[in-house]
N, CA, C and O atoms as a CHARMM CRD file, in Angstrom:
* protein
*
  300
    1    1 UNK  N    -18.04200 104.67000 -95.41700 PROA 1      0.00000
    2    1 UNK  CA   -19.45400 104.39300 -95.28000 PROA 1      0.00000
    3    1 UNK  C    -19.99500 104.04600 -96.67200 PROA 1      0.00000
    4    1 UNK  O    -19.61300 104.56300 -97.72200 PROA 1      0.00000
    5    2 UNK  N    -20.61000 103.42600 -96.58600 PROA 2      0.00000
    6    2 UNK  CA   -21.49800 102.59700 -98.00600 PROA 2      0.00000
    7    2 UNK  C    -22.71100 102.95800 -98.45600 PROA 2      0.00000
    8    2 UNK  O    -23.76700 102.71000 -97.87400 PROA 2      0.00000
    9    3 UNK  N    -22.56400 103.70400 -99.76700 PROA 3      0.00000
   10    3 UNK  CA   -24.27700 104.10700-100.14900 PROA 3      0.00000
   11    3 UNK  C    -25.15400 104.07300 -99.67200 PROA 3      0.00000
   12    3 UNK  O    -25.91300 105.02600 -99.49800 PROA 3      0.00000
   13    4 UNK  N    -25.38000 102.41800 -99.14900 PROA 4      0.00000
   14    4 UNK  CA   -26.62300 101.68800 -98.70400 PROA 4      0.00000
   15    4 UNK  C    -26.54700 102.69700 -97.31400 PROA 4      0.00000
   16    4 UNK  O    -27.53100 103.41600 -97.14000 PROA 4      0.00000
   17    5 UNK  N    -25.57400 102.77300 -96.44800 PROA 5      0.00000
   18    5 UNK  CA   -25.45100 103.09800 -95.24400 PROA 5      0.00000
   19    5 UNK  C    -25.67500 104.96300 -95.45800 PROA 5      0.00000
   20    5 UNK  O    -26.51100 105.60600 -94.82200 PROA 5      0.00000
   21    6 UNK  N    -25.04300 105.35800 -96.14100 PROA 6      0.00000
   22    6 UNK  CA   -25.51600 106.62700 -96.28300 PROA 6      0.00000
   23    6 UNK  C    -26.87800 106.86500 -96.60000 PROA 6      0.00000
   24    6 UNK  O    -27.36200 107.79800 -95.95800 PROA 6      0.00000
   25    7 UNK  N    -27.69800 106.25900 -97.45700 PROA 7      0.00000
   26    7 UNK  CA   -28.80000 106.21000 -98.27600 PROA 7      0.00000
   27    7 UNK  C    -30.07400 106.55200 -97.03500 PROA 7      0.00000
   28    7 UNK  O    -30.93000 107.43300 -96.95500 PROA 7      0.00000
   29    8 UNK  N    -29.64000 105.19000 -96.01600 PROA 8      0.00000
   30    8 UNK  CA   -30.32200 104.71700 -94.98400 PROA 8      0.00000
   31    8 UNK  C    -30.48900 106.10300 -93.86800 PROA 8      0.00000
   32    8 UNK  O    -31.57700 106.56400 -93.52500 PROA 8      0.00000
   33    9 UNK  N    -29.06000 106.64800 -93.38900 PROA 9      0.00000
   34    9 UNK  CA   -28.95400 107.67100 -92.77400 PROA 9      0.00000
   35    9 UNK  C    -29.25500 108.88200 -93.04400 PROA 9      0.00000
   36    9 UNK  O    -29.28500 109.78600 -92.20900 PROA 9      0.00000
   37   10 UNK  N    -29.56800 109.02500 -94.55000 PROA 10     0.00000
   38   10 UNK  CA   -30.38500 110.26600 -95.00200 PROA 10     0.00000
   39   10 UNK  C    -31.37300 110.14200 -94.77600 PROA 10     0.00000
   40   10 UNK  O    -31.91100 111.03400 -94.12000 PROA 10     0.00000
   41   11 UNK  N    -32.11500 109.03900 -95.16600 PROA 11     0.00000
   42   11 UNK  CA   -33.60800 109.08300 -95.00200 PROA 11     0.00000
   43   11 UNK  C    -33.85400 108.86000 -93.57300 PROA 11     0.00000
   44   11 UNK  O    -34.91400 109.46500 -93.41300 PROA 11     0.00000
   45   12 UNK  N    -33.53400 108.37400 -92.45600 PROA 12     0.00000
   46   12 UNK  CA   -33.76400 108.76800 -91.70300 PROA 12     0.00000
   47   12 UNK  C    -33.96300 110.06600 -90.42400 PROA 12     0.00000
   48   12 UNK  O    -34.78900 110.26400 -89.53300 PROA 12     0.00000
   49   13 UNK  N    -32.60300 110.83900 -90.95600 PROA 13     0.00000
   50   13 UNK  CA   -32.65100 112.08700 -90.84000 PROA 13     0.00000
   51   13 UNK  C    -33.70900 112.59800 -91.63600 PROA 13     0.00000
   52   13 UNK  O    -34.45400 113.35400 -91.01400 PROA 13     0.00000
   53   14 UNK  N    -33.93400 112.44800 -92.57400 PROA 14     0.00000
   54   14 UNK  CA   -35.14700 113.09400 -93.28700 PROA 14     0.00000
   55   14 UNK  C    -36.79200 113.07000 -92.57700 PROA 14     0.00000
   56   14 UNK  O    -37.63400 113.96000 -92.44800 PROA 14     0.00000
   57   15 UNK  N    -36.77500 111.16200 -92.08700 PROA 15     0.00000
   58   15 UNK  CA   -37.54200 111.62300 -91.69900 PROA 15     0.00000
   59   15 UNK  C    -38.29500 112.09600 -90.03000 PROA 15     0.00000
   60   15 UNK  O    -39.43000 112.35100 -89.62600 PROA 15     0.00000
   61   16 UNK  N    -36.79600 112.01700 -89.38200 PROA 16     0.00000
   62   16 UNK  CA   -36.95900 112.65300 -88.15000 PROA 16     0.00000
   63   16 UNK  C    -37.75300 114.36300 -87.97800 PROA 16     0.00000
   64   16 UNK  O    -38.47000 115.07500 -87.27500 PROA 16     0.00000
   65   17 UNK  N    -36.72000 114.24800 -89.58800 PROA 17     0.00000
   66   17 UNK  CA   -37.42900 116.40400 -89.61800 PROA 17     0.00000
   67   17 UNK  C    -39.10700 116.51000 -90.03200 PROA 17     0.00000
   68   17 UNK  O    -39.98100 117.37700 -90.04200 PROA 17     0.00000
   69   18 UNK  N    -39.05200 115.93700 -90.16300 PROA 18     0.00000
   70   18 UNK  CA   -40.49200 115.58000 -90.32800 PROA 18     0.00000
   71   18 UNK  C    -41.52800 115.61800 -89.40600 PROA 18     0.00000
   72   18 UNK  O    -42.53100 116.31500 -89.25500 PROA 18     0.00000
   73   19 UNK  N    -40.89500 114.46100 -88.69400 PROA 19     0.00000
   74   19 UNK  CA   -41.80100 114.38100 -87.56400 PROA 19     0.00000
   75   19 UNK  C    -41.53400 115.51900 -87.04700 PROA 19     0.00000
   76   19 UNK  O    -42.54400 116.19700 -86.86000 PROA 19     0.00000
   77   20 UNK  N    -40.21200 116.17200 -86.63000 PROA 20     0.00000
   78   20 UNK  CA   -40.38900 117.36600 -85.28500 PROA 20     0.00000
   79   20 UNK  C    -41.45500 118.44100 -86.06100 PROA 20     0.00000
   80   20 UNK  O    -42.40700 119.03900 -85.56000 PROA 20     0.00000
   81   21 UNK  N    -40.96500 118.47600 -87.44600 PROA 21     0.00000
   82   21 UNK  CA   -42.43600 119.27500 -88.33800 PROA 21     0.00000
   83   21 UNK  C    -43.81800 119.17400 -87.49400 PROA 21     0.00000
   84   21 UNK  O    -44.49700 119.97700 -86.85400 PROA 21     0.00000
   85   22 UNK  N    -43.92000 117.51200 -87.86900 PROA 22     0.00000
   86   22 UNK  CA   -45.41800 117.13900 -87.52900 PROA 22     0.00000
   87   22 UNK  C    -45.56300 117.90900 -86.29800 PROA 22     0.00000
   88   22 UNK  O    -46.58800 118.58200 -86.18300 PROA 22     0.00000
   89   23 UNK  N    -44.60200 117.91600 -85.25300 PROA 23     0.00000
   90   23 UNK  CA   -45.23800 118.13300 -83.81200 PROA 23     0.00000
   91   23 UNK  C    -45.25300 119.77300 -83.36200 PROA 23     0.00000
   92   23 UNK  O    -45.83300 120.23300 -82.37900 PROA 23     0.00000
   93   24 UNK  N    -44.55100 120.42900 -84.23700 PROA 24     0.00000
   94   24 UNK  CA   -44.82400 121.92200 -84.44600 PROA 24     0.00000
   95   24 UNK  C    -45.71300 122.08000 -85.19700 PROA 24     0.00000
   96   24 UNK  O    -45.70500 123.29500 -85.39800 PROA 24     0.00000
   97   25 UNK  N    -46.73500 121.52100 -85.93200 PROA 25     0.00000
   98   25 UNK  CA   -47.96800 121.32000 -86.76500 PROA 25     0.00000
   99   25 UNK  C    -49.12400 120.93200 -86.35400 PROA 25     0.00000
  100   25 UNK  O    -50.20000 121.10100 -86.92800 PROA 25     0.00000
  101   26 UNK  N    -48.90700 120.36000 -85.26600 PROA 26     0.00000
  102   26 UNK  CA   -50.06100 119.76200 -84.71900 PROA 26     0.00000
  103   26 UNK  C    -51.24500 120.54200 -84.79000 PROA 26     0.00000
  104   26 UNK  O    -51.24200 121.75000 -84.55400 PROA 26     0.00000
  105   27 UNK  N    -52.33100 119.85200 -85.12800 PROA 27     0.00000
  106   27 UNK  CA   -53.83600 121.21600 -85.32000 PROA 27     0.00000
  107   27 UNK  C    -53.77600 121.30200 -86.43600 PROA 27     0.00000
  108   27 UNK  O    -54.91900 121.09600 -86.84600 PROA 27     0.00000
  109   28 UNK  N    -53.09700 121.49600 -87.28400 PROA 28     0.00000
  110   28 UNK  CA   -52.95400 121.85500 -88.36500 PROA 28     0.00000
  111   28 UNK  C    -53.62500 120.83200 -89.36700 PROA 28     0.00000
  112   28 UNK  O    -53.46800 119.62800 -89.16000 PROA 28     0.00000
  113   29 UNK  N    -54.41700 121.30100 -90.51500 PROA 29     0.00000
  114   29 UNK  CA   -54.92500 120.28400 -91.57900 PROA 29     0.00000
  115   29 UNK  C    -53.65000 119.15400 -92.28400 PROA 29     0.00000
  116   29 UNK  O    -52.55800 119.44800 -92.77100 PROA 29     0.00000
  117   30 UNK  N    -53.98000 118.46600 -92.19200 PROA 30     0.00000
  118   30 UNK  CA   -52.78400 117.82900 -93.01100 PROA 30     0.00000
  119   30 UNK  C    -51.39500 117.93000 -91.80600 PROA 30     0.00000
  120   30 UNK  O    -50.41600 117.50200 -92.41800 PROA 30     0.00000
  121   31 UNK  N    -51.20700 118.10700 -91.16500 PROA 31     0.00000
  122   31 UNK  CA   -49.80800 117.96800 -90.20900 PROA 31     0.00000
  123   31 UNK  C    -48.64200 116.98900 -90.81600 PROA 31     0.00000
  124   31 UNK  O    -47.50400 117.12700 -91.26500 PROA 31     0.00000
  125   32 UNK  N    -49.55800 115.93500 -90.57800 PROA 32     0.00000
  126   32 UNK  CA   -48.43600 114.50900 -90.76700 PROA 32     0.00000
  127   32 UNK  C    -48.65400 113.83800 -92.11800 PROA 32     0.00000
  128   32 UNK  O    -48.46500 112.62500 -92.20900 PROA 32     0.00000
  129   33 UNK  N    -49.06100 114.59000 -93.22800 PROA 33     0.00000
  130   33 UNK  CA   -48.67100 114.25400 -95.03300 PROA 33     0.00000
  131   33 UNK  C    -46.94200 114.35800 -94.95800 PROA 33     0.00000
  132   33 UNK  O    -46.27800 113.35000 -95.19800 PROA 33     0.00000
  133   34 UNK  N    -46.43400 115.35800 -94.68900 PROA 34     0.00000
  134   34 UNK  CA   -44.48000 115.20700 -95.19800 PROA 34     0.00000
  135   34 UNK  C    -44.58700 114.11200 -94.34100 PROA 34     0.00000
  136   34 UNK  O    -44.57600 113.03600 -94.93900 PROA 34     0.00000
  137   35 UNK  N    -44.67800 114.05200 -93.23500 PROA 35     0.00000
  138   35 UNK  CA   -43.99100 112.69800 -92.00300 PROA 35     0.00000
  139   35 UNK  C    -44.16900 111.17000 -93.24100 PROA 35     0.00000
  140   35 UNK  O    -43.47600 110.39200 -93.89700 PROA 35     0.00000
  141   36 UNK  N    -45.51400 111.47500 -92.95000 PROA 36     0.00000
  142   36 UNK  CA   -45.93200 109.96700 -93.38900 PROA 36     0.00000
  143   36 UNK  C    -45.21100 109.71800 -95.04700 PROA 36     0.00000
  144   36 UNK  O    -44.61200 108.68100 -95.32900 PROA 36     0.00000
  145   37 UNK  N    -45.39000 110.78900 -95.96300 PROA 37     0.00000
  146   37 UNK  CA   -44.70100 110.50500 -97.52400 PROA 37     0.00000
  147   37 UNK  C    -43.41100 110.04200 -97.28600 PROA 37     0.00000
  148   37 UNK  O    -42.91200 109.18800 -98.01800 PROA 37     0.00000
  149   38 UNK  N    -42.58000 110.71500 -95.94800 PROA 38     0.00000
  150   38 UNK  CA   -41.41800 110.41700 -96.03700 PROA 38     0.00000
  151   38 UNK  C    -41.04200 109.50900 -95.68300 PROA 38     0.00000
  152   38 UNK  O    -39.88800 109.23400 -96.01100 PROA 38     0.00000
  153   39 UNK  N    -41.85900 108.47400 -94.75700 PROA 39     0.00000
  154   39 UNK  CA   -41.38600 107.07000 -94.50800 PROA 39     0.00000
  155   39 UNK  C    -42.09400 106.38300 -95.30400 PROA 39     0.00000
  156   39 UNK  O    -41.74000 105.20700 -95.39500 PROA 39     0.00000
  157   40 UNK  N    -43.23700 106.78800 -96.10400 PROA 40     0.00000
  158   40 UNK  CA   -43.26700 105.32500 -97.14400 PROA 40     0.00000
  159   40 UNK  C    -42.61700 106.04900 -98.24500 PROA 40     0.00000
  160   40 UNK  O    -43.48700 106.11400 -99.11300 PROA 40     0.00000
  161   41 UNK  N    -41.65800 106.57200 -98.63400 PROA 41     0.00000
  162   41 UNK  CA   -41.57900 106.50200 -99.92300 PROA 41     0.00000
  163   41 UNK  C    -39.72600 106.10200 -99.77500 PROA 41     0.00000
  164   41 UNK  O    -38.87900 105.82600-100.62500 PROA 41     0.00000
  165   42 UNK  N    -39.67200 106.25100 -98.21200 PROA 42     0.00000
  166   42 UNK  CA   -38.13000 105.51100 -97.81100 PROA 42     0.00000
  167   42 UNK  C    -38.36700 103.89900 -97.87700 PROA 42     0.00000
  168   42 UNK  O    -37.67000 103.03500 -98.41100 PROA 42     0.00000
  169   43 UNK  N    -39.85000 103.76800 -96.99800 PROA 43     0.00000
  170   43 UNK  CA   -40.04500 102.05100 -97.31800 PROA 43     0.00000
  171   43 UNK  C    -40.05900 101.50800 -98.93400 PROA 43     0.00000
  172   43 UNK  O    -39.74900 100.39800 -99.36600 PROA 43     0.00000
  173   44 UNK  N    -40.42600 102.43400 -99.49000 PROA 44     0.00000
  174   44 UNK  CA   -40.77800 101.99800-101.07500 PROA 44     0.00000
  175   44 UNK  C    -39.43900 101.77000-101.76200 PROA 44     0.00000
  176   44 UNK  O    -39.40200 100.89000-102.62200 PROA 44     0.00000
  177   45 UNK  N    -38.62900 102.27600-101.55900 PROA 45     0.00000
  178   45 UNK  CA   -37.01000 102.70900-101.98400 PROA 45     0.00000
  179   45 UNK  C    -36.40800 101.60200-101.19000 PROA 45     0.00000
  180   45 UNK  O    -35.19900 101.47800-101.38600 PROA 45     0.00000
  181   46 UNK  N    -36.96700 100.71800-100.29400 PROA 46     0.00000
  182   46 UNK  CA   -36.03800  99.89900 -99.77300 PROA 46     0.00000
  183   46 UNK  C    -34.94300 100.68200 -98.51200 PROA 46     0.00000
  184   46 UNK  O    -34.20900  99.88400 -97.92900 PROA 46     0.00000
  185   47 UNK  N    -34.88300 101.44500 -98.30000 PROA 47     0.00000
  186   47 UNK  CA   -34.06400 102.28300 -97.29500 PROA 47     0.00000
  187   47 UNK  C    -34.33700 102.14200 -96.03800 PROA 47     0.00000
  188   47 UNK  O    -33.42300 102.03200 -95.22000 PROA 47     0.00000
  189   48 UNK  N    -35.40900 102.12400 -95.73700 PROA 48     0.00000
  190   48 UNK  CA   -35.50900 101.61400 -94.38000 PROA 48     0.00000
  191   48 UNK  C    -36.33300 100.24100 -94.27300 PROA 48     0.00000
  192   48 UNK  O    -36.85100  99.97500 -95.35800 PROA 48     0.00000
  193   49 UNK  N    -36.55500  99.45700 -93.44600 PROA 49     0.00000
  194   49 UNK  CA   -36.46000  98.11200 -92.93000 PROA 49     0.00000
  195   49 UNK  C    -38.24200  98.10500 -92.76700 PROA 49     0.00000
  196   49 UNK  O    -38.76500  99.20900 -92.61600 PROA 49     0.00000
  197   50 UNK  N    -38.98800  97.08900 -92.79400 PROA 50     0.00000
  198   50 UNK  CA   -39.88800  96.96800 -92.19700 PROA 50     0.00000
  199   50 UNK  C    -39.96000  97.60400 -91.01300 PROA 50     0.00000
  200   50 UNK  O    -40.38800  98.75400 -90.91900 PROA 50     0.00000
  201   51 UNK  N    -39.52200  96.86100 -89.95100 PROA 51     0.00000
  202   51 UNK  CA   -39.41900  97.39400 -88.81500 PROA 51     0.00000
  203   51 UNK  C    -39.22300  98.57200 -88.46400 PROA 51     0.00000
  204   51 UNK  O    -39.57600  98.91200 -87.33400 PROA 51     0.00000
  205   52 UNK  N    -38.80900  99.19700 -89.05900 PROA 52     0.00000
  206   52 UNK  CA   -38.78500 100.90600 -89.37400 PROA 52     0.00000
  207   52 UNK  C    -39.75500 101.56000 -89.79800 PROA 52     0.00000
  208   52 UNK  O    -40.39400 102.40100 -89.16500 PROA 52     0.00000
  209   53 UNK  N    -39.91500 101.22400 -90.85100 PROA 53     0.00000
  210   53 UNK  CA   -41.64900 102.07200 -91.53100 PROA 53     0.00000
  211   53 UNK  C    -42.61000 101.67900 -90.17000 PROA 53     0.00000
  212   53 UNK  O    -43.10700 102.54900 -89.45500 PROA 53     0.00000
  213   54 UNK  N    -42.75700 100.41800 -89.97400 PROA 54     0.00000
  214   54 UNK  CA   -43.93400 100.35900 -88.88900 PROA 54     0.00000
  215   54 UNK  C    -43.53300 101.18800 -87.24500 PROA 54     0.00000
  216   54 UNK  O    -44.41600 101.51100 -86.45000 PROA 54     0.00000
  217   55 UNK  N    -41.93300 101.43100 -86.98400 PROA 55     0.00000
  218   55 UNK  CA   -41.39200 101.94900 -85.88900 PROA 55     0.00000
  219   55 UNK  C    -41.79400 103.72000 -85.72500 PROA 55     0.00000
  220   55 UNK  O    -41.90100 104.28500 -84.63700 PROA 55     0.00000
  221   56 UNK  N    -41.93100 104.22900 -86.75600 PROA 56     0.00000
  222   56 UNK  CA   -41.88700 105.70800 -87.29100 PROA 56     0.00000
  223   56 UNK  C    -43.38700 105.91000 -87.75500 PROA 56     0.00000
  224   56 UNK  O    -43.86300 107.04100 -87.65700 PROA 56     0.00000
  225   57 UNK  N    -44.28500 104.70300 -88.33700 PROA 57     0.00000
  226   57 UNK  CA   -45.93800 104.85000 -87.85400 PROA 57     0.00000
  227   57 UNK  C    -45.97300 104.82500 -86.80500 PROA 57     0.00000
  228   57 UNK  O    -46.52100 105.90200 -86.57000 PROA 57     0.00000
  229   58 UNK  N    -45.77100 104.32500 -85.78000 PROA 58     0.00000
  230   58 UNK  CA   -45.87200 103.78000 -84.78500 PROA 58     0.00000
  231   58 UNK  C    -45.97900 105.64800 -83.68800 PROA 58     0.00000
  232   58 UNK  O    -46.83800 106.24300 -83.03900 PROA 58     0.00000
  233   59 UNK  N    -44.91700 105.81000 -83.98200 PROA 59     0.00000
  234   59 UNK  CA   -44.71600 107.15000 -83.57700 PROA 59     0.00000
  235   59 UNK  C    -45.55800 108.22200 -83.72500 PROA 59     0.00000
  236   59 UNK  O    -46.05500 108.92000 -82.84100 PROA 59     0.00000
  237   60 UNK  N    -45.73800 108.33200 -85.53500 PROA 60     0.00000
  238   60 UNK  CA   -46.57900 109.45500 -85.55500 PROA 60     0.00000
  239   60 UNK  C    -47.95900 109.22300 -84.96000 PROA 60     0.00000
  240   60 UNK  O    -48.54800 110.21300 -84.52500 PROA 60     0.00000
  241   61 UNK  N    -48.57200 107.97000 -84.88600 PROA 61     0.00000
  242   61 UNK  CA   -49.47400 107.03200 -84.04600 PROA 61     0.00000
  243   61 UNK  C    -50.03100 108.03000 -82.90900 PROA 61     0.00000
  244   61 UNK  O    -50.93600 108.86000 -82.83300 PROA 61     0.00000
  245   62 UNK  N    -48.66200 107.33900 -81.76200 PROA 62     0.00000
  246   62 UNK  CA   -48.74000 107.74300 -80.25100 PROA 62     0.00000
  247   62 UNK  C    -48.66800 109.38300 -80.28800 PROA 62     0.00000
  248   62 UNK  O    -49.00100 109.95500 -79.25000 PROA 62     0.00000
  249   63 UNK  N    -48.22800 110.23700 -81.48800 PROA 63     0.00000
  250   63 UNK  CA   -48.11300 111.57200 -81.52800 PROA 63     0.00000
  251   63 UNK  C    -49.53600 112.06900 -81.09400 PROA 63     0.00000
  252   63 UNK  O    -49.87700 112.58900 -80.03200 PROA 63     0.00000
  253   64 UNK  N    -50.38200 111.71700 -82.37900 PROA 64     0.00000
  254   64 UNK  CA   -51.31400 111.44600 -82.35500 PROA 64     0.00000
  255   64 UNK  C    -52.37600 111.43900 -81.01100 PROA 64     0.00000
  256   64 UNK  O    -52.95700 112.39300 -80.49400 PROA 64     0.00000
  257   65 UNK  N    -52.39400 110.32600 -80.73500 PROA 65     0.00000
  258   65 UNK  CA   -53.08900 109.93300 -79.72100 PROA 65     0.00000
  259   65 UNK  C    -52.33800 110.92900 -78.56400 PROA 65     0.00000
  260   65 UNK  O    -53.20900 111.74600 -78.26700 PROA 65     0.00000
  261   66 UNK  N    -51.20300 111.20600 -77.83700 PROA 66     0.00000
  262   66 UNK  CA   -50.82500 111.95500 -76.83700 PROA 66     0.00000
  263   66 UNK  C    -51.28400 113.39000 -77.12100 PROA 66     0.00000
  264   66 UNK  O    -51.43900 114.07400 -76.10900 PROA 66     0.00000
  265   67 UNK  N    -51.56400 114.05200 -78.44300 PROA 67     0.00000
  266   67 UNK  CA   -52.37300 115.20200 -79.00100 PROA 67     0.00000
  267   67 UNK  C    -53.93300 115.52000 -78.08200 PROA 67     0.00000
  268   67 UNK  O    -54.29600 116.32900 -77.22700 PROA 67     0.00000
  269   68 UNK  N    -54.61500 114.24900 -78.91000 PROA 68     0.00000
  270   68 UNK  CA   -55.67700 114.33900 -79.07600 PROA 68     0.00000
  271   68 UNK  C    -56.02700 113.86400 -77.39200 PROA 68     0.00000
  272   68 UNK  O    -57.14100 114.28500 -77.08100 PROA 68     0.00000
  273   69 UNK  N    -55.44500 113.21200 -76.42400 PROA 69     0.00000
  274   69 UNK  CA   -56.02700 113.07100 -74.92700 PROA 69     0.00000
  275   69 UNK  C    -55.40800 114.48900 -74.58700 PROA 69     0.00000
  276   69 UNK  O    -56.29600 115.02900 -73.92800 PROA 69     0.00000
  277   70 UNK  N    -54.70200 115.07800 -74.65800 PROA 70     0.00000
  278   70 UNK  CA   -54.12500 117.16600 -74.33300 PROA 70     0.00000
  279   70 UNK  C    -55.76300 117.40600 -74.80800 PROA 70     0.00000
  280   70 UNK  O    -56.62800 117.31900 -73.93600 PROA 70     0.00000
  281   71 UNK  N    -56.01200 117.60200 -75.72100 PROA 71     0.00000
  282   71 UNK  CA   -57.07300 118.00000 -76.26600 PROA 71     0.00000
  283   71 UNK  C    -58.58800 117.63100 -75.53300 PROA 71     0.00000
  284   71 UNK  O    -59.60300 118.32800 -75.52800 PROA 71     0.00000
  285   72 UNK  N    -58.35200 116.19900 -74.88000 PROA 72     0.00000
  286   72 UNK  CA   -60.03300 115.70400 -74.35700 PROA 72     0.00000
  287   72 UNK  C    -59.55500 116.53800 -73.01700 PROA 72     0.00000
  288   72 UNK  O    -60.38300 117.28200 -72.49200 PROA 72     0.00000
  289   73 UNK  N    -58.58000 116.45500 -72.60200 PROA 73     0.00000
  290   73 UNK  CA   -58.57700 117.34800 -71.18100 PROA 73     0.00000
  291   73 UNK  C    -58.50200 118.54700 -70.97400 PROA 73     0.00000
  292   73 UNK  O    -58.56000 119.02800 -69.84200 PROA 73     0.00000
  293   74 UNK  N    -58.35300 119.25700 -72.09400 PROA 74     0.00000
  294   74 UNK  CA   -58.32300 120.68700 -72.19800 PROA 74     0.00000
  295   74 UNK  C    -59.86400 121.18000 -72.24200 PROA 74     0.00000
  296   74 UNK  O    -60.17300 122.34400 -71.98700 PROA 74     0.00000
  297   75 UNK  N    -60.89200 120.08100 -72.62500 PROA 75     0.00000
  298   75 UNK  CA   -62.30600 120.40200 -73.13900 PROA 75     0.00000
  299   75 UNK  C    -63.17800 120.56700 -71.97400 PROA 75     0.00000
  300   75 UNK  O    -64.37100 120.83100 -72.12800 PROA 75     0.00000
């Protein structure tokens, strides 16, 4: 396996843990600061792809939003 390929597979593992963070966080001030640092600072590093940084916003996104409608129906 090749740096690049390892490099890539860390940071993505990295920032999977993240997110499951975020979603055991939810409510919480700040929840999704590690999530989000950890995919731009993988996009910044070149490690993951466009399509990735926006795939993994994308996510914490719909996290997001599937949160906050729990929340309008709980009210």
């Amino acid at each position: 396996m090749s740096q690049e390929l390892r490099d890539h597979h860390t940071a993505v593992n990295w920032i999977e843990g993240e997110i499951n963070n975020l979603i055991g966080n939810l409510g919480e001030k700040n929840a999704s600061a590690a999530a989000t640092s950890a995919i731009t600072l993988a996009f910044l590093l070149r490690v993951i792809s466009d399509a990735e940084h926006r795939h993994f916003r994308d996510r914490i996104d719909q996290i997001y939003a599937r949160y906050n409608a729990q929340m309008k129906g709980a009210a």
